[in-house]
C-alpha positions, 0 to 999 in steps of 0.5 A: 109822816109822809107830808110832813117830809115833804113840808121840811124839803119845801121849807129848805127848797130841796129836791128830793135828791138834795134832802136824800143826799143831805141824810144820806140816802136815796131819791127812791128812797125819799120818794118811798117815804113820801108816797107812803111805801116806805117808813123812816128808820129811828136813825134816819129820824134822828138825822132828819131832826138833828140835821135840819132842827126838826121837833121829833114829836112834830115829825113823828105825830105832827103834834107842836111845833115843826122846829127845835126851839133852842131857848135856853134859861136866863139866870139874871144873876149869871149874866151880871156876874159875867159882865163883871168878870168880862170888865175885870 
């Protein structure tokens, strides 16, 4: 987990005290992780992946994609109907 850390700090061109203030934590702290003296809590995981879109699989096994891919259904009938209610 430790260079996939690194990989999404390197990704947003952030300093490890950039990235340790933007989930609320501590350079040491991040330097830890990075290293490998430290794990990463399920809560800091959590704000790692929401804060920065990051895959959970991806950052816990490095398996997948590095980001959440936000791609929803398209329903062809749905966005007609829309269209038609938009017009009216």
């Amino acid at each position: 987990m430790k260079e996939r850390l690194k990989q999404i700090r390197d990704y947003y061109g952030l300093t490890q005290e950039q990235f340790a203030k933007r989930i609320n934590r501590t350079t040491g702290f991040i330097s830890n992780v990075e290293k490998g003296k430290s794990g990463i809590s399920e809560d800091t995981l959590q704000t790692i992946c929401h804060g920065f879109q990051v895959n959970e699989n991806w950052l816990r096994s490095g398996k997948g994609e590095m980001f959440v891919r936000n791609i929803q259904a398209v329903n062809k009938d749905q966005i007609g109907q829309r269209i038609k209610s938009i017009r009216n």
